[in-house]
DOLODO-646245 format. One record per residue (C-alpha): x, y, z; residue in one letter. Coordinates in steps of 0.02 Angstrom, whole numbers, plus 50000, padded with zeros to 5 digits. Example, Ala and Ser with C-alpha at 12.3 -4.5 7.8 and 13.67 -1.06 7.14 Angstrom:
% DOLODO-646245
506154977550390A 506844994750357S 
% end
This chain:
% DOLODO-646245
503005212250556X 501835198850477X 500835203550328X 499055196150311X 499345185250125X 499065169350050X 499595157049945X 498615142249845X 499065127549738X 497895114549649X 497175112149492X 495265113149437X 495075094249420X 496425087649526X 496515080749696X 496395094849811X 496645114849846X 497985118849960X 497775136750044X 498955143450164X 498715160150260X 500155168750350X 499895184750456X 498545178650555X 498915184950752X 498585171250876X 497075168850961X 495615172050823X 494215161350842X 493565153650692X 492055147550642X 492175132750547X 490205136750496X 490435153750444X 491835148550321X 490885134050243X 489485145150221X 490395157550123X 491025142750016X 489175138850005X 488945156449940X 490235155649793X 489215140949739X 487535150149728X 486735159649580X 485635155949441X 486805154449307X 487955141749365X 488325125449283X 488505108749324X 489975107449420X 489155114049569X 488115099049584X 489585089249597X 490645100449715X 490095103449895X 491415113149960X 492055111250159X 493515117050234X 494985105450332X 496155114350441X 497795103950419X 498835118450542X 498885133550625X 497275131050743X 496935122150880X 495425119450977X 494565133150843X 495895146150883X 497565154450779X 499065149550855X 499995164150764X 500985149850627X 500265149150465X 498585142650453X 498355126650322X 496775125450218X 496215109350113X 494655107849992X 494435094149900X 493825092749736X 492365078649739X 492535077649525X 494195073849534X 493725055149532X 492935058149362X 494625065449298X 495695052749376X 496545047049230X 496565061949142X 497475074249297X 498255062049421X 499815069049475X 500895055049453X 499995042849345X 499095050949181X 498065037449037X 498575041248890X 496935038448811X 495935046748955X 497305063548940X 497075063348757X 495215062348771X 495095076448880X 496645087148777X 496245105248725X 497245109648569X 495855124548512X 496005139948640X 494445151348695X 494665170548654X 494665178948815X 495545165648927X 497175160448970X 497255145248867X 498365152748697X 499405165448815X 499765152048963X 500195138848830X 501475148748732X 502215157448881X 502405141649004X 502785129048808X 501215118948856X 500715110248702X 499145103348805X 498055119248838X 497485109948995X 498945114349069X 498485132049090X 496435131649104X 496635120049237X 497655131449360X 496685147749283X 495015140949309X 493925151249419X 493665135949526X 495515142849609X 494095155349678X 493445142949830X 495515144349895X 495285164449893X 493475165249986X 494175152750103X 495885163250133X 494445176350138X 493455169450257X 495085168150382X 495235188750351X 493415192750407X 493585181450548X 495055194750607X 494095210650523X 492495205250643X 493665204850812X 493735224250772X 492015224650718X 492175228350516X 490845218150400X 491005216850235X 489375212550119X 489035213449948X 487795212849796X 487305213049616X 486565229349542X 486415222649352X 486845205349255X 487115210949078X 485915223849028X 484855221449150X 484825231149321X 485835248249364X 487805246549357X 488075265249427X 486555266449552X 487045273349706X 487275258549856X 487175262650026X 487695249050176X 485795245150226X 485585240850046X 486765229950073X 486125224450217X 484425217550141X 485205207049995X 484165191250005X 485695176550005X 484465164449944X 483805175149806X 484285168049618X 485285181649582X 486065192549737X 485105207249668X 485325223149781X 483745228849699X 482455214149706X 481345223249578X 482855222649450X 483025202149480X 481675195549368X 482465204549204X 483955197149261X 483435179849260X 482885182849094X 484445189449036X 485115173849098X 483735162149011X 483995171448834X 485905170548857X 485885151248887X 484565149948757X 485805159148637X 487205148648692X 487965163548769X 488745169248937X 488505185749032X 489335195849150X 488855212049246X 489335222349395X 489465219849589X 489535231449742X 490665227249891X 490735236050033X 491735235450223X 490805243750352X 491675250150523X 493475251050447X 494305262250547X 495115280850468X 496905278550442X 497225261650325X 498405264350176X 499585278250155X 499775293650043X 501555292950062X 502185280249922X 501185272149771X 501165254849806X 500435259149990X 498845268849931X 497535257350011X 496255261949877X 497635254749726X 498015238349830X 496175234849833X 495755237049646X 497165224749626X 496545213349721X 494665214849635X 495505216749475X 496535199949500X 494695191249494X 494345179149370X 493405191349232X 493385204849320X 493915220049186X 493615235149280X 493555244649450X 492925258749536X 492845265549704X 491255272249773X 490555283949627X 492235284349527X 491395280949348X 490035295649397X 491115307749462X 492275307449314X 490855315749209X 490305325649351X 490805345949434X 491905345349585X 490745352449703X 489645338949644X 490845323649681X 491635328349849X 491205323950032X 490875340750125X 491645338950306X 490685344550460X 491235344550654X 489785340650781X 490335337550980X 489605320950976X 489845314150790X 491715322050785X 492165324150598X 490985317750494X 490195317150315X 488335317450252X 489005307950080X 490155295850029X 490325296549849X 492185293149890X 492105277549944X 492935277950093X 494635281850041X 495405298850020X 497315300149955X 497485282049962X 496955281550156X 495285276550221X 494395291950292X 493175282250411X 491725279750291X 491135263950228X 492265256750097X 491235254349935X 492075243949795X 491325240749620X 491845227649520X 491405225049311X 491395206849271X 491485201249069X 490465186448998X 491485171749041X 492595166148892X 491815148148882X 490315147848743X 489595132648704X 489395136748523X 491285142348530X 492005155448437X 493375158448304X 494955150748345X 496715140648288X 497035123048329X 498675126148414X 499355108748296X 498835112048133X 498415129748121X 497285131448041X 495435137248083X 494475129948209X 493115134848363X 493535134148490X 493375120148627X 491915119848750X 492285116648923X 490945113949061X 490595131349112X 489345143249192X 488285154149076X 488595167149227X 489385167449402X 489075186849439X 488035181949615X 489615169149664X 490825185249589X 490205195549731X 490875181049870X 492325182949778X 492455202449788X 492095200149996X 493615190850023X 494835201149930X 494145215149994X 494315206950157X 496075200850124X 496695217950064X 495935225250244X 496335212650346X 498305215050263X 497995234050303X 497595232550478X 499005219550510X 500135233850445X 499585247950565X 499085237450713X 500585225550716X 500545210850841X 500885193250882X 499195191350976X 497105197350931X 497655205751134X 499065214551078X 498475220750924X 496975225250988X 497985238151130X 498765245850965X 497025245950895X 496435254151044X 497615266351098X 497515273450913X 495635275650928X 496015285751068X 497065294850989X 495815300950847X 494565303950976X 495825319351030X 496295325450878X 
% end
């Protein structure tokens, strides 16, 4: 049986990002508008830097779709990067100018990125060998793989939404979101905020940070609605649904921490105080009044809304730099500014929606099976059925 994954390749400033999806059944219809606007997305936020005026991010489909359908093969995704013709000389993959390569050479690496780990463990002496590839601009590949996932989530009817709830100090990382919440984020707000009264002290967290010459981070709420009970198993630890998603947030660029639904409250909290009660109506079937679990019980999603929380750190570039070791010399030296955001937490929360989406969409490719959107969808169906009985 086909898993829902992907695989991407390209470098920050090189020619191009090469996606592929497998596990896609055939017959999904895309919408070529829907995934360009979630590239959109990633781009938004007040915070962001410079390279997204450069970068205006579109999708080509180079196989696995016809006429705006799956045709069940893997599905072949290209964006390209506009800036690469500013870094021509510097990244080409064939051709590299010497003077153009050593003017753009990073030799000093940031604390809190890849740069000193990647270079010693892959014997890089260039530290652009390793920002390049662990930039978070590899993020437009995963929100267009995730993109291709909600496109299959939404032929079962499962949405998946998300929003800020604090940008540094600013806002309420534990406050309690619901889907309508959700719901009313305002995508052309500054800031994502799930509570619009908590935006305005987080532009100004932003403004003192840049003034400072500083970066923030802060924390995001994603959440799946209509996911059906029965995703994930309890039976082995590598197929507990709610472990497979945190590693999938977790493997975000700056992302530090995860919980799902209220799992940093209810570790200072009673039992009685953290758990969903269960009731049994004729109508509703089983059913909870809460869902401080977050959807998932034992590794399996119970029915609820899945409700994912994600802790993103300040972004390792500062422009003021901080202590470091020229990698040549060592000896003592800040470290090297590179073009960077002074915060991406609203374009974080894209990002959280298509792993989210890609862990799901995996997850229902595992129970439902199929070659074909029909045939999965009479394995979708007949299970339904099924739990309608029980």
């Amino acid at each position: 049986m086909s898993r829902f994954t992907f695989t991407s390749a390209g470098e920050s400033h090189g020619p191009q990002l090469t996606i592929i999806v497998t596990g896609m059944p055939a017959g999904v219809k895309l919408d070529r508008d829907r995934i360009n606007n979630d590239l959109a997305r990633r781009q938004h936020g007040y915070g962001r830097g410079g390279r997204m005026k450069i970068e205006h991010d579109e999708v080509e489909i180079a196989g696995g779709v016809r006429g705006g359908e799956t045709l069940g093969s893997p599905v072949a995704i290209v964006i390209r990067n506009a800036d690469f013709e500013n870094w021509n000389g510097a990244m080409d993959p064939w051709n590299v100018n010497a003077a153009e390569a050593e003017k753009r050479r990073v030799h000093a690496p940031r604390p809190g990125h890849a740069d000193l780990a990647g270079g010693m463990k892959y014997d890089r002496k260039d530290l652009r060998d390793v920002l390049e590839r662990a930039s978070a601009r590899e993020t437009a590949s995963r929100v267009a793989a995730g993109a291709i996932a909600k496109e299959l989530l939404r032929a079962f009817e499962i949405e998946i939404r998300s929003g800020v709830v604090a940008v540094g100090s600013a806002g309420d990382p534990e406050v309690s979101v619901t889907w309508e919440d959700l719901q009313r984020v305002d995508e052309s707000s500054p800031l994502r905020a799930i509570n619009r009264e908590h935006e305005k002290a987080m532009v100004a967290a932003v403004d003192a940070a840049r003034e400072a010459g500083e970066t923030l981070g802060g924390t995001i709420v994603a959440a799946a609605h209509g996911v059906p009970l029965g995703l994930g198993s309890y039976v082995q630890w590598n197929e507990k649904l709610d472990g497979r998603i945190a590693q999938a947030i977790l493997s975000i660029h700056a992302v530090k921490a995860v919980a799902i639904g209220d799992g940093i409250a209810a570790s200072r909290s009673l039992g009685s105080e953290v758990h969903d009660p269960i009731y049994f109506t004729e109508d509703q079937r089983y059913h909870r009044k809460s869902n401080r679990a977050g959807g998932l019980e034992g590794g399996v999603t119970n029915g609820q809304d899945v409700v994912v929380r994600a802790f993103m750190k300040p972004i390792s570039t500062l422009r003021k730099g901080l202590p470091s070791v020229d990698i040549e010399t060592r000896e003592e030296h800040r470290s090297q500014w590179e073009r960077s955001d002074v915060t991406a937490v609203a374009a974080c929360g894209v990002v959280c929606e298509a792993m989210l989406a890609i862990a799901l969409a995996d997850a229902m490719r595992e129970k439902f099976g199929g070659d074909s959107l029909g045939e999965m969808r009479r394995n979708y169906d007949g299970y339904i059925a099924q739990l309608r009985e029980f």
